[in-house]
VOPAGU-2260 file (C-alpha; in pm, 1 decimal, decimal comma):
REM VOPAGU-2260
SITE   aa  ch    i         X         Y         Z
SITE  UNK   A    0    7643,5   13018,4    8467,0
SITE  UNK   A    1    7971,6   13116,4    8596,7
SITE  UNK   A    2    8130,2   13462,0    8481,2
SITE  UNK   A    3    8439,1   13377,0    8535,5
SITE  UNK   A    4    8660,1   13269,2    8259,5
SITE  UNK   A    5    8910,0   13040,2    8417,2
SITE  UNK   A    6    8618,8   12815,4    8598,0
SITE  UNK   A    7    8435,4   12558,4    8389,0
SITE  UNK   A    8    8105,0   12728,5    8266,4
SITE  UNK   A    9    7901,4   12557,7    8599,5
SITE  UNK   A   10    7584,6   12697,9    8691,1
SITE  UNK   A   11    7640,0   12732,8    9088,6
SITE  UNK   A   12    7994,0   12828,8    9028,7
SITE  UNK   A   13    8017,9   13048,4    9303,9
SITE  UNK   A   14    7896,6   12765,1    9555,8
SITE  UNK   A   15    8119,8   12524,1    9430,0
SITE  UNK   A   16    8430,2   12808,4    9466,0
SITE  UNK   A   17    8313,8   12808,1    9793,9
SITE  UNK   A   18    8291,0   12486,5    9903,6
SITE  UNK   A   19    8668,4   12423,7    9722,2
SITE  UNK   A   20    8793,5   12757,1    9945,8
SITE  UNK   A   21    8644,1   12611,2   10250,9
SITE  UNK   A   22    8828,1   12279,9   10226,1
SITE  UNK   A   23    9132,8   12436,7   10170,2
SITE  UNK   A   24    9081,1   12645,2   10508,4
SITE  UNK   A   25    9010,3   12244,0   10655,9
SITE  UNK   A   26    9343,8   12181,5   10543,1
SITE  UNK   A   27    9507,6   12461,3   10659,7
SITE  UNK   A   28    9399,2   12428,2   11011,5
SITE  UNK   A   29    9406,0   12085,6   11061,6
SITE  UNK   A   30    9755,2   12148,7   10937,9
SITE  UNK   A   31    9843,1   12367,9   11181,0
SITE  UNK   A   32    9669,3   12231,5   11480,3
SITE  UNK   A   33    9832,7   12042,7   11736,5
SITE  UNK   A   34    9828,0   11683,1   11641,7
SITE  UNK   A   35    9689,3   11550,4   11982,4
SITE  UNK   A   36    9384,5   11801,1   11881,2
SITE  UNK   A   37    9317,4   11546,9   11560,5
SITE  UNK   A   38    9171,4   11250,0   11522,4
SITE  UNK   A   39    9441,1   10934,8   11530,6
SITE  UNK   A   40    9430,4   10787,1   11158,6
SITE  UNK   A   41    9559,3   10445,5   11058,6
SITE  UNK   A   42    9770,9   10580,8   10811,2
SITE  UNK   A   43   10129,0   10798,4   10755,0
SITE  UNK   A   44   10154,6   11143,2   10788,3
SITE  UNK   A   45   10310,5   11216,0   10448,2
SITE  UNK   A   46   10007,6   10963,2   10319,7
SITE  UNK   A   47    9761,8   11260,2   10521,7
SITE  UNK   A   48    9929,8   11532,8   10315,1
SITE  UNK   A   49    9899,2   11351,9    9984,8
SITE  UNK   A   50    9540,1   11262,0    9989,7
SITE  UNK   A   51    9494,4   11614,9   10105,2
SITE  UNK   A   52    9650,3   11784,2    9844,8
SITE  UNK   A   53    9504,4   11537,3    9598,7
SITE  UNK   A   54    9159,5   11593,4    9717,6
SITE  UNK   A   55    9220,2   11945,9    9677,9
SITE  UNK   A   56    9394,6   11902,7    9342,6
SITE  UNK   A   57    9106,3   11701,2    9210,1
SITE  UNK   A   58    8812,2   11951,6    9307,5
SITE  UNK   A   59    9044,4   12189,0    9075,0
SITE  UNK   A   60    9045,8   11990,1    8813,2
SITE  UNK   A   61    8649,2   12026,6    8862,5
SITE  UNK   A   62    8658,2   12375,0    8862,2
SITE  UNK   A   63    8908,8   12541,8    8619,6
SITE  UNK   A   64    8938,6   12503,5    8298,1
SITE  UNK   A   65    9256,8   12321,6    8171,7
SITE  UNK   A   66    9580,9   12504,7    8054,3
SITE  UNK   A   67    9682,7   12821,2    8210,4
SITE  UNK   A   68    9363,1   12835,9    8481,5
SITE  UNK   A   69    9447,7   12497,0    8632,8
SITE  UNK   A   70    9823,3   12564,3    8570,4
SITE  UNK   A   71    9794,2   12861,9    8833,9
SITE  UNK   A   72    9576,6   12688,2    9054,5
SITE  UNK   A   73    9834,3   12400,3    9099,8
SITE  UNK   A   74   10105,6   12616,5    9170,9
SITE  UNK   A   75    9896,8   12787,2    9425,2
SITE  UNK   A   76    9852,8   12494,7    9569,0
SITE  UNK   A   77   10176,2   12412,2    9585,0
SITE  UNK   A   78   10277,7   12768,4    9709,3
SITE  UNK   A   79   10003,1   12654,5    9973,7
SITE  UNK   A   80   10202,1   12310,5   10066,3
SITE  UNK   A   81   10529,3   12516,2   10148,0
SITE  UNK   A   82   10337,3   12814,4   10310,9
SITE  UNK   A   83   10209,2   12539,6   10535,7
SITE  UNK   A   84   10492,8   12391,5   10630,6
SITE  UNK   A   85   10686,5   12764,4   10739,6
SITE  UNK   A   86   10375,6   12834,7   10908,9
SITE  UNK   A   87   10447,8   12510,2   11133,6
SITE  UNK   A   88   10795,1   12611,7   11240,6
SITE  UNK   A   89   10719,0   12968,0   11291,9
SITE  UNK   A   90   10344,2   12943,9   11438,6
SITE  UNK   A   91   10303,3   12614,3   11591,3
SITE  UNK   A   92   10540,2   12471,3   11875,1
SITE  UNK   A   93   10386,6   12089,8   11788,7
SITE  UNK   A   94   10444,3   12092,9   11460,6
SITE  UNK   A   95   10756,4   12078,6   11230,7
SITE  UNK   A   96   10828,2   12186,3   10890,7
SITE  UNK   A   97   10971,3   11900,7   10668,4
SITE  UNK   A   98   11082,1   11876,5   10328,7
SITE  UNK   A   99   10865,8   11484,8   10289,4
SITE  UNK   A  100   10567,7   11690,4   10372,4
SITE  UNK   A  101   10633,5   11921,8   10072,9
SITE  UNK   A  102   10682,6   11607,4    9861,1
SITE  UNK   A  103   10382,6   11443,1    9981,4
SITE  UNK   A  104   10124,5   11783,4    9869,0
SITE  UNK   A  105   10334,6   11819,7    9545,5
SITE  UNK   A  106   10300,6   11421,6    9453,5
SITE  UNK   A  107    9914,3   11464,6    9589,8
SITE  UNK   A  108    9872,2   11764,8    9344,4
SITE  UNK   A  109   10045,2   11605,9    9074,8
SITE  UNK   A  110    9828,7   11303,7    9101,7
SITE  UNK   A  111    9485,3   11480,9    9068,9
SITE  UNK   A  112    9568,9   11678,0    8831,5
SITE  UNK   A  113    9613,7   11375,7    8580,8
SITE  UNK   A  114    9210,1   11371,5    8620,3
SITE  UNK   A  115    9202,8   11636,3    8408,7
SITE  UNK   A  116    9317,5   11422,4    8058,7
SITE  UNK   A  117    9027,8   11178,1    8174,7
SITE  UNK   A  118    8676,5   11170,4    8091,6
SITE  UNK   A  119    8640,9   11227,2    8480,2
SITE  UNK   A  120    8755,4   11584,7    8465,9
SITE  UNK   A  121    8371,1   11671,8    8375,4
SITE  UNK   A  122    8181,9   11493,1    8666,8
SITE  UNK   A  123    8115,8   11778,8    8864,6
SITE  UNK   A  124    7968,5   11988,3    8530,3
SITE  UNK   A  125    7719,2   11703,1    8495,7
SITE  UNK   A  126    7625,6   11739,9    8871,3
SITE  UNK   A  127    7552,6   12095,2    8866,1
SITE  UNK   A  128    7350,3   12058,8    8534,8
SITE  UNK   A  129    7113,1   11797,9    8699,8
């Protein structure tokens, strides 16, 4: 059980912390990588940073409890989406920083969250009580 009292009272609530810290690093540097480094997708860029941010978003949702928790942890996120995009004009000489990109994490983030008024917010719980 988890001690901490803005995550969801899951029993391997450190792991799942984890595993939620390590995809953000995923996005982070596959942000920041060259894109001839990445894998060619059949889909738009700002479509890449939406489903990023609302995979991301929606592992929250699994994690932190609703209200002020989850409140934080989308603003983070977003913080995340904009510290991404400096960190491509001042660290990367492939990459660009663009307002659409911004748009695209904070409609991805905004999308996920609405899991949390579902009955789907709790999947994850019911995982890690199997």
């Amino acid at each position: 059980m988890s001690r901490r009292p803005w995550l969801k009272p899951l029993r391997r609530g450190h792991l799942w912390f984890g595993l939620w810290l390590g995809a953000i690093a995923v996005v982070v540097v596959a942000c920041l990588l060259p894109g001839t480094e990445l894998p060619k997708v059949p889909v738009n860029d700002k479509v890449e940073h939406a489903l990023a941010f609302f995979a991301l978003s929606v592992a929250a949702v699994q994690l932190f409890l609703r209200g002020k928790p989850l409140a934080i942890v989308a603003l983070g996120l977003l913080a995340l989406g904009g510290a991404i995009e400096l960190a491509q004009a001042l660290l990367t000489t492939s990459r660009e920083m663009e307002a659409a990109d911004f748009i695209a994490d904070a409609i991805g983030i905004g999308a996920g969250l609405l899991l949390a008024w579902t009955p789907l917010r709790d999947v994850l719980l019911h995982i890690d009580h199997l």
